[in-house]
N, C-alpha and C positions, 0 to 999 in steps of 0.2 A: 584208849580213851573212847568212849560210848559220846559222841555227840549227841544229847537229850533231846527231843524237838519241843520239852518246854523252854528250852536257853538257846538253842541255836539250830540254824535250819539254814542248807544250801540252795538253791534252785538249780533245779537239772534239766537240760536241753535235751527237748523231744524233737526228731524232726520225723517219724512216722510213726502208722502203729500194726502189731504184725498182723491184724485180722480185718472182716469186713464192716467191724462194730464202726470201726471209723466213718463209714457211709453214713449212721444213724445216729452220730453222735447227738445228744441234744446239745442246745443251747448251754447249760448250766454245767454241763461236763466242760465242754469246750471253753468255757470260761475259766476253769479251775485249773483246764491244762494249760492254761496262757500264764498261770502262776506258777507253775513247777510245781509239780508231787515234793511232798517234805519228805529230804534222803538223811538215814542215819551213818554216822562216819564211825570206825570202829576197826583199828588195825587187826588186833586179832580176829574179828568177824569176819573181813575183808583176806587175809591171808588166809583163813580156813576155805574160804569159796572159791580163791585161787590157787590153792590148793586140789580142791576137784574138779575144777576145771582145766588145768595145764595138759596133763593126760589126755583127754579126748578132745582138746582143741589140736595135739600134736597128732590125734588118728584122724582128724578133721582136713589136716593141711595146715592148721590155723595159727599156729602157735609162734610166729611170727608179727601175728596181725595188732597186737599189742589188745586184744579182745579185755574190757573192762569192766567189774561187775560192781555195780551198783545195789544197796539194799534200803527200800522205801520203806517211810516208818507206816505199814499196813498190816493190823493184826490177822489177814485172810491171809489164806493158802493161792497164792499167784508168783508168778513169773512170767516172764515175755521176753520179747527184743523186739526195739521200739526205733532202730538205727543199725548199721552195720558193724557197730563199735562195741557195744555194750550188752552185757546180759542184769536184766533188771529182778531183783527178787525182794520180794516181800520179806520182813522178818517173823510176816506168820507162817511161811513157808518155810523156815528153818525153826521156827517151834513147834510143828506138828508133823515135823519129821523126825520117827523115833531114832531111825537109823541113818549115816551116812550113806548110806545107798540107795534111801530113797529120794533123796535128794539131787545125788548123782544123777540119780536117772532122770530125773526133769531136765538138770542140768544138759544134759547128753541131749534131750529132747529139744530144748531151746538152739545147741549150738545144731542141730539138725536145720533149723530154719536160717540159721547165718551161714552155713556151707551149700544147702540149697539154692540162696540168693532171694530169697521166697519176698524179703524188702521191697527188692528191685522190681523184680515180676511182676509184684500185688501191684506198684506205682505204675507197671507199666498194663497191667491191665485194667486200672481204673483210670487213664489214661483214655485209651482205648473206649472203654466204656462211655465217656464222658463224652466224648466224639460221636459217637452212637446214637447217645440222649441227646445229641445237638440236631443232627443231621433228620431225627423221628421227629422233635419240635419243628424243625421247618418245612419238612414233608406235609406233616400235619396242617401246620400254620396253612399251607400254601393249597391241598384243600380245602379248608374252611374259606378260604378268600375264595377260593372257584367258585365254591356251592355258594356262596353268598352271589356273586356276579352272577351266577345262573338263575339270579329269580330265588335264590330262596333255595335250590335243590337243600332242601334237610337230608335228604340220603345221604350227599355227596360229604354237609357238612358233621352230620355224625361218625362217618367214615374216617375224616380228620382228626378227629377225636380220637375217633381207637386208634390210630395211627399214632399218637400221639405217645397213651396209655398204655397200652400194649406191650409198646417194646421195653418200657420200664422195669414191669412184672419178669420179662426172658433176662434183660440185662441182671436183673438183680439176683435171680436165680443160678446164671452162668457165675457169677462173681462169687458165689456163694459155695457154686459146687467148687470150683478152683479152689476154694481158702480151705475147703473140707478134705481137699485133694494132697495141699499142702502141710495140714496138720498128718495126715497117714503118712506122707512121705516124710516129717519129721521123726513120728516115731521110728519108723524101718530105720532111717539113720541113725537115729541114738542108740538103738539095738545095735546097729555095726559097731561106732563108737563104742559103747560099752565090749563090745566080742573081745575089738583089737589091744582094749588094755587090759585083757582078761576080767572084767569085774561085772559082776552078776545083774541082768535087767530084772529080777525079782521084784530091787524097790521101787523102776519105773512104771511095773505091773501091778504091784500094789500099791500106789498112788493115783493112777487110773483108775483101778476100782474100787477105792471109798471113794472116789469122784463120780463113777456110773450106779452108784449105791445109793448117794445123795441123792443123785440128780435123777435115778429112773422112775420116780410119781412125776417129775414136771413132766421129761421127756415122753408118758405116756400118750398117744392118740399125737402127738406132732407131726407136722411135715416135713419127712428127712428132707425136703428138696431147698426148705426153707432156714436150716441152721449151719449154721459159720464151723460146724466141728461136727464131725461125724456121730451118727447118734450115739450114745454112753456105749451101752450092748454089745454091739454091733462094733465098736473099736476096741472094746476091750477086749473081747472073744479072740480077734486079731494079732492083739498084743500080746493075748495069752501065748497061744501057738509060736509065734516070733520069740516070744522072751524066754519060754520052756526050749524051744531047742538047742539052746545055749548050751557048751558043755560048762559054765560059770552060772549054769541056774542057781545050785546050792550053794556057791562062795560064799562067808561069810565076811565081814569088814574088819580091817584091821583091830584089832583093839584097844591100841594105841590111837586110832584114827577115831573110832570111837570116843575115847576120853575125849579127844578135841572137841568133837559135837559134841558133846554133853557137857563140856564146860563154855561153851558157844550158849548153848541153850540158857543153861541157867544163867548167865553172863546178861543175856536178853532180858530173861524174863526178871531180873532185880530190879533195869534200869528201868521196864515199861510196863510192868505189871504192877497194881496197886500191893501195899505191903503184907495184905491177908491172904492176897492170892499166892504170893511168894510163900507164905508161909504155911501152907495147906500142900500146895505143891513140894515144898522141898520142908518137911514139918524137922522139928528138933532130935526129933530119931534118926533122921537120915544124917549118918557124918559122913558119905563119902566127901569128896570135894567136890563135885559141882555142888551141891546142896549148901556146904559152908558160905562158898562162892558168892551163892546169888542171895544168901542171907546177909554176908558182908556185906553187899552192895546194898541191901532195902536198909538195913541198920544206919550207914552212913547218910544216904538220901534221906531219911526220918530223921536225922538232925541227933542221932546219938555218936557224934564221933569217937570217942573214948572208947563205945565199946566196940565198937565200926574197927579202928586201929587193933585193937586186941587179936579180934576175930581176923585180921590183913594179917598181922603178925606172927601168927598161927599155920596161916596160909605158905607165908613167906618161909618158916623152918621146914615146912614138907617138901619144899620144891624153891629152893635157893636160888634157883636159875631160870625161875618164871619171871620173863619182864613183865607181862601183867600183873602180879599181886604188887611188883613195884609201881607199875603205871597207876593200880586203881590206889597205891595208898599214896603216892604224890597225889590225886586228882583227889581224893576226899579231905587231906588238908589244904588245900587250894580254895575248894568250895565251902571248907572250914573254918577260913578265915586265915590260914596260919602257912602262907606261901611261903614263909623264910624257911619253914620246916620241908616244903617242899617238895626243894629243889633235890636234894640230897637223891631221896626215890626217885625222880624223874631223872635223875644223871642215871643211875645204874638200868632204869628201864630202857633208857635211850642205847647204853650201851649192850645191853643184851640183845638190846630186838636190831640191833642192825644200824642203828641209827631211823629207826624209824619215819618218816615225815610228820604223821599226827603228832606221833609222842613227842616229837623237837618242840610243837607248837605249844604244845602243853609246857614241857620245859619253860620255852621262851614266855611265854605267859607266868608261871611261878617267879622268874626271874625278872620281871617288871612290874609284879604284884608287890615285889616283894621290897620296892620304894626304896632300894639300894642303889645309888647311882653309878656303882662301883661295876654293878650287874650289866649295863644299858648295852656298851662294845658286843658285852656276849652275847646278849639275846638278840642285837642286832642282826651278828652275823650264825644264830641256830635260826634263826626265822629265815634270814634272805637263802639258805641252806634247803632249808623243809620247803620253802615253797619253788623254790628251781625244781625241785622234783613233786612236789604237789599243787598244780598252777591254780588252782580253781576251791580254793579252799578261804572263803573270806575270814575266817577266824584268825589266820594267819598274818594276811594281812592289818585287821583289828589291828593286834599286838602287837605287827611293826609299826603304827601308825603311830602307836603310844608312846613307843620305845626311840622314834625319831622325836616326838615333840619335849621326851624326857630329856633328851641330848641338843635341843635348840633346833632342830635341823627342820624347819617349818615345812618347807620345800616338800620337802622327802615325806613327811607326816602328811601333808595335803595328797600326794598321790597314792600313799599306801590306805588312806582311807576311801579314796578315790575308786580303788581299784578293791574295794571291798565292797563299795556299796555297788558297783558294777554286778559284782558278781550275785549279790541278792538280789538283782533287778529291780532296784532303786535307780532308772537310771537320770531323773533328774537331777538327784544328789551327788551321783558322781560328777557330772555334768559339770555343776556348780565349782566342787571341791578340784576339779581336774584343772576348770577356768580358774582357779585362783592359784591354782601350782603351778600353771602356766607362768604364771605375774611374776613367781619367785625363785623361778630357774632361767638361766642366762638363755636366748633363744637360741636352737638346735642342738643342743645338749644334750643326750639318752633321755634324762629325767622329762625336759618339756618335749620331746615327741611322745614321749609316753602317756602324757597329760596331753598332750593334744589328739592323741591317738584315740582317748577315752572322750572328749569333747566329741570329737567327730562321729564317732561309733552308732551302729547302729543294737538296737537289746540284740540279748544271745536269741538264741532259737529259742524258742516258747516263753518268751517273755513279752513283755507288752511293753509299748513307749508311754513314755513319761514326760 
């Protein structure tokens, strides 16, 4: 299930970011980061990218670390890591990757910075920095106060000045070459990553240069002294040599591993692309199956279920044992109005994919849509299920909120709403809703620490109080 960011949006916790932009951040960004980036949710999206990433988090050391990837609904070509935890990727960075290898190789680029430690460094060198800039203000400060007590000396007090100034222009330089120092050493690492699982730095090299291809008119006449990333040129020429002496230059990617990007892509581009573009992109000629794919999905979104179903149904007799063509045809009668319908698809998608935790939620959502109070016990306990292993998913909690006040359980309904508006950084509302689940759980009970837990709480990381 494709969480839309027209119906629903998580807030994601930032607590740094991996370059020196953050020094320069303006005003009006920094404000937007106090909102959380809008993340899209997407089991099979999410499995595909952990997928490429397990392998070279295990040539990393990493693969232990519970490393988590994240995909923000931005149609550009990015990724970072923004914390020690998580690799963040744009989903226009898995739509203008034709191949799984090119992506890897970003991939492999990023966990280069999370094995480096580059997080830490950068905090501890602008640290450091910020110490520097204290220490030059009051050097400064303290001649201008001399040369004023001296009568006036102007020499002494423009000399404070530069002292002041001065060291700004070196720190900011030094901070700069270090971040430029740390992207190179990312690469070289993702090249190793990539060597030890055998799989080819080609696509790392070829996404680097349509990146040095765009960018070589701005980068023209610049001062490499003065950029956060090594000039385009000049790093890719590097990359090249690096990535060519692989003996997995010419690997090619699975082609089964393939199919998965390709039906990742079109998967993408039904739910977020307007319906002319879906349909230029993947035109009526094209019948592989990503192309079906991501026409089912624009058909059903455009409000023609009937033939939305046809084209699932289709899907479903080629590949029996895709829990997505089951997940997407439960979720487009869901949004169709016709939950009793289904649930049926979202049992069998939940049971093929593993038991999913989105897909449960979806379940559990059909199953309280679906105004059967017969359903309530169940969805109760696929909800409290999905989210013991997906804690941070307020959709989740939604539709146990529902699902408790279907069954009377007020108490329970007050903190699972509680603990949703939590999570979208509402936090007044939870505030509120947690104070009143307080009132109707017996005091020190799980349910009222919990609710007082969320009373007392401070916003996640990049949120703002309320």
């Amino acid at each position: 299930m494709l969480f839309r960011l027209a119906h629903r949006k998580t807030t994601l916790k930032l607590t740094a970011l991996a370059t020196a932009a953050a020094l320069v951040m303006t005003p009006t960004l920094a404000a937007a980061q106090n909102k959380g980036p809008p993340v899209l949710r997407d089991t099979e999206s999410e499995q595909l990218l952990r997928d490429y990433t397990r392998p070279i988090l295990r040539a990393a050391g990493m693969e232990k670390q519970n490393i988590q990837m994240v995909i923000i609904n931005e149609g550009v070509f990015n990724a970072f890591v923004a914390d020690g935890r998580r690799i963040f990727v744009n989903y226009g960075a898995m739509m203008q990757s034709e191949t799984p290898n090119q992506i890897i190789g970003v991939l492999a680029h990023e966990t280069g910075h999370l094995a480096g430690g580059h997080l830490s460094k950068l905090r501890e060198r602008l640290a450091e920095a910020q110490t520097q800039m204290i220490i030059a203000m009051l050097l400064g400060a303290g001649a201008m106060v001399a040369g004023a007590r001296g009568g006036g000396n102007s020499g002494l007090a423009n000399a404070g000045a530069a002292t002041m100034s001065a060291p700004a222009e070196v720190i900011k330089r030094t901070l700069l070459s270090y971040v430029r120092q740390q992207e190179e050493n990312a690469d070289k690492a993702g090249v190793k990553f990539l060597n030890v699982t055998g799989q080819s730095a080609r696509g790392m090299y070829e996404t680097f240069k349509r990146f040095s291809d765009e960018s070589l008119f701005a980068a023209r006449g610049a001062d490499p002294y003065v950029q956060s990333h090594p000039m385009p040129a000049e790093r890719v020429r590097a990359l090249e040599e690096l990535a060519r002496s692989s003996p997995y230059w010419d690997k090619k990617d699975d082609p089964a591993l393939q199919m998965r990007h390709d039906m990742v892509r079109a998967k993408i581009s039904g739910f977020m692309e307007r319906q002319d573009t879906v349909f230029r992109r993947y035109p009526l000629s094209n019948t592989s199956v990503p192309a079906r794919y991501a026409r089912a999905i624009t058909t059903y979104l455009h409000g023609d279920l009937r033939s939305a179903l046809a084209q699932i149904d289709s899907l479903i007799q080629l590949q029996p044992a895709n829990a997505y063509f089951y997940e997407l045809r439960g979720q487009a009668l869901l949004e169709g109005g016709k939950p009793a319908e289904a649930i049926a698809p979202l049992r069998k998608a939940v049971q093929l994919s593993n038991n999913a935790p989105l897909i449960e939620m979806l379940l559990g959502q059909a199953l309280v849509a679906s105004d059967n109070k017969a359903y309530t016990e169940e969805a109760i306990a696929i909800l409290r299920a999905a989210l013991a292993r997906e804690t941070e998913a307020p959709i989740g909690y939604m539709q146990l909120a529902m699902a408790y006040g279907r069954k009377g359980d007020y108490a329970q309904a007050d903190l699972a709403s509680a603990q949703a508006a939590y999570l979208r950084g509402d936090n007044k509302t939870a505030r509120d809703l947690a104070s009143r689940a307080k009132t109707r759980f017996a005091i020190g009970t799980p349910g009222w620490v919990k609710a007082d837990d969320i009373v007392s709480a401070k916003p996640l990381p990049g949120q703002r109080s309320n």
